[in-house]
C-alpha positions in Angstrom: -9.2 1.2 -13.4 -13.0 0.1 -13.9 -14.4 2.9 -11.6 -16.0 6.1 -12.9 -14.7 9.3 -11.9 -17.3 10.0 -9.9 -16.8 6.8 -8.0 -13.0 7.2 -7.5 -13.8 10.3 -5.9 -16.5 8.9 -3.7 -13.9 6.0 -2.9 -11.3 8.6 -1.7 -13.6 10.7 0.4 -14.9 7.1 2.2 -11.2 6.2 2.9 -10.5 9.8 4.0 -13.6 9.8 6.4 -12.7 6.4 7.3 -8.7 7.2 8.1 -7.5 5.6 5.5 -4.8 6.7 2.7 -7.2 8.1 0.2 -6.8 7.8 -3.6 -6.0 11.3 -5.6 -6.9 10.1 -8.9 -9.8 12.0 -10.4 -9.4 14.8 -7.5 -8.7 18.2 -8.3 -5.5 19.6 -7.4 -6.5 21.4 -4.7 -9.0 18.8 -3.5 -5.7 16.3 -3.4 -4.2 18.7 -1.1 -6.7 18.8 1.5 -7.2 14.8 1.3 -3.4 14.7 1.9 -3.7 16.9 5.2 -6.8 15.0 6.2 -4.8 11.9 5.7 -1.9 13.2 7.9 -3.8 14.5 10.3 -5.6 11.2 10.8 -1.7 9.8 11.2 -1.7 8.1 8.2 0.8 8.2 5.0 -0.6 11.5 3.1 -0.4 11.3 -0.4 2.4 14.0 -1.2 1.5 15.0 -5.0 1.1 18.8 -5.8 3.0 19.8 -2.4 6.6 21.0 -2.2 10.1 19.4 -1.5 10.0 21.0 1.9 6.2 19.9 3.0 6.8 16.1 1.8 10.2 16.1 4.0 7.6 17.4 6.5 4.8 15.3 5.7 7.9 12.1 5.7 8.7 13.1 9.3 5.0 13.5 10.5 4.4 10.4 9.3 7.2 8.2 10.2 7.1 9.7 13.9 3.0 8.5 13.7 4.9 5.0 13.2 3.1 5.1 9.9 5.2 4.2 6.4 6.6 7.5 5.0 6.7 8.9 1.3 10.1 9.6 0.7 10.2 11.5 -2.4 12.9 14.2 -2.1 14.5 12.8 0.3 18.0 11.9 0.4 19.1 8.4 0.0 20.4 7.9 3.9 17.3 9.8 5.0 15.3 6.8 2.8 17.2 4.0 4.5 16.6 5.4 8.1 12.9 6.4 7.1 12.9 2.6 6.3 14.5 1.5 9.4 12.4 3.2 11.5 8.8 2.0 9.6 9.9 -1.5 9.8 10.9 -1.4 13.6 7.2 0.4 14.5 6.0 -2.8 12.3 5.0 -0.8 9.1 6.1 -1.1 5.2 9.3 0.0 4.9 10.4 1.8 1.6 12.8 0.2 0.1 14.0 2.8 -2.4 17.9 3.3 -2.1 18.6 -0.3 -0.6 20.2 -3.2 -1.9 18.3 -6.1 -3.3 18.8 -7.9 -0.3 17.9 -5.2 2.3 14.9 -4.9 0.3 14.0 -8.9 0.5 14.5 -8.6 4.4 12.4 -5.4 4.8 9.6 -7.1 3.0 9.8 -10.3 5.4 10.3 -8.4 8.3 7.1 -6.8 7.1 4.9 -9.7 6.4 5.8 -11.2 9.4 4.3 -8.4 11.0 1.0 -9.2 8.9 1.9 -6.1 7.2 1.9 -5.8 3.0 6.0 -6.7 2.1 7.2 -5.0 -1.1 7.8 -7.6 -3.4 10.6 -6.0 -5.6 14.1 -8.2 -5.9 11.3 -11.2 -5.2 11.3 -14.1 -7.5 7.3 -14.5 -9.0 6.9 -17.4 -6.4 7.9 -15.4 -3.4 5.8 -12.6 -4.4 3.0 -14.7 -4.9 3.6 -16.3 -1.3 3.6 -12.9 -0.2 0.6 -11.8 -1.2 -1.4 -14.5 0.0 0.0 -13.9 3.7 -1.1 -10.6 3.5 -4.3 -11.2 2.5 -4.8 -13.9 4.9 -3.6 -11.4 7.9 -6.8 -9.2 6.1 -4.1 -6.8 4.4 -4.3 -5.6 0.7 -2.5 -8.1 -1.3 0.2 -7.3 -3.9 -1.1 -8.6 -7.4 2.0 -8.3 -9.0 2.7 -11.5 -10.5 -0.8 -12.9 -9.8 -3.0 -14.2 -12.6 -5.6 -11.7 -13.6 -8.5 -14.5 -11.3 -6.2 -13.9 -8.7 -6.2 -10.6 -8.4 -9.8 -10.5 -8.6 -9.8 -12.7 -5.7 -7.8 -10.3 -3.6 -9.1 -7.4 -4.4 -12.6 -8.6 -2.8 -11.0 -9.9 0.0 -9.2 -6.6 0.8 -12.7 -4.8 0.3 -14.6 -7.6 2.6 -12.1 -7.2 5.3 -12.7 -3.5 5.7 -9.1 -2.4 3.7 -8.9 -0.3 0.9 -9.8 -2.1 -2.5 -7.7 -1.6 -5.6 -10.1 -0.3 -7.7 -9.1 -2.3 -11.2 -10.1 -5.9 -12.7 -13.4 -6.4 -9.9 -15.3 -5.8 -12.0 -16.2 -10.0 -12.5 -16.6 -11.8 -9.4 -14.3 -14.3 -8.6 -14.7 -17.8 -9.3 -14.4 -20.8 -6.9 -11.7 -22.0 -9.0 -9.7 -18.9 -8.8 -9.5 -19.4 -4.8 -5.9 -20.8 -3.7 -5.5 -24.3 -2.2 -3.0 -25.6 0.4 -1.3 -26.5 -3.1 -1.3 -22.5 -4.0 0.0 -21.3 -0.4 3.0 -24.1 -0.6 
C-alpha cells in the first residue's frame, strides 16, 4: 500500500461516513470493531476481524438479509453455498468459497451481469481481464488481478473518480494515455 497510516485511517473513516465497507488496516483493534458495526448498521458487508465465531454468523445473516454480500468465515460449507445463492439472486457478489470451479465461473458472470464486481478465481487471465474492465465500465471497483501494473493504475482512478472505494496501492503515478484500453483491449 502507498498510503500512510494516518491516511488509511482517514480513508476508512470517509468510507464509513460515506456507507461504505471501510478498510481496518492501521485501526486499532477496538476502533476495527466499531467500524465493523458502523458498517452493518449502514447494511453493508462489516468487516468481521477481531469478533467471534458466533457475531460473524450474525454479522453473515445481517448482512445477507440486507441483500448485501456476506463474510462467511466460520461458517459451514452448505451455509457458504446458500449465503452465495442468496447474494447473487439480490444481485450482489456471491462468495464462492466451498463451490466448484464452475459454480464459481457462473456466480461471477451472473455477478457482472448485474454490473456487480465477479470473483475471478477458476478464470483464465483473459476472462479476468474482461472482467474487470466490465466492472469498471458499470463504475464498480475493478479486479486487478492479472492486470499489468498501468492497468491497475488505471482502475484504481476510475474506481476513486466514480465515487467507489479506491484500492489504496500502485496510484501513486497517474495513468498514462497509453495504459487506457482500446476496443482491441475489451475484445
Amino acid at each position: 500500500m502507498e498510503l500512510s497510516t494516518s491516511d488509511r485511517r482517514l480513508a476508512g473513516w470517509k468510507a464509513v461516513f460515506a456507507s461504505k465497507l471501510a478498510p481496518t488496516i492501521g485501526l486499532s483493534t477496538a476502533d476495527r470493531k466499531l467500524a465493523g458495526c458502523q458498517a452493518a448498521i449502514a447494511s453493508r458487508l462489516t468487516p468481521t476481524m477481531e469478533l467471534s465465531t458466533s457475531d460473524r454468523k450474525l454479522v453473515g445473516c445481517q448482512a445477507a438479509f440486507a441483500s448485501r454480500l456476506t463474510p462467511t468465515m466460520g461458517l459451514s460449507t452448505s451455509d457458504r453455498r446458500l449465503v452465495g445463492c442468496q447474494a447473487v439472486f439480490a444481485s450482489r457478489l456471491a462468495p464462492t468459497i466451498g463451490l466448484s470451479t464452475a459454480d464459481r465461473r457462473l456466480a461471477g458472470w451472473k455477478a457482472v451481469f448485474a454490473s456487480r464486481l465477479a470473483p475471478t478465481i477458476g478464470l483464465s487471465t483473459a476472462d479476468r481481464r474482461l472482467a474487470g474492465w466490465k466492472a469498471v465500465f458499470a463504475s464498480k471497483l475493478a479486479p486487478t488481478i492479472g492486470l499489468s501494473t498501468a492497468d491497475r493504475r488505471l482502475a484504481g482512478c476510475q474506481a476513486a473518480i466514480a465515487s467507489r472505494l479506491a484500492p489504496t496501492g500502485l496510484i501513486r503515478v497517474r495513468p498514462t494515455r497509453q495504459s487506457r484500453p482500446t476496443q482491441q483491449d475489451e475484445r
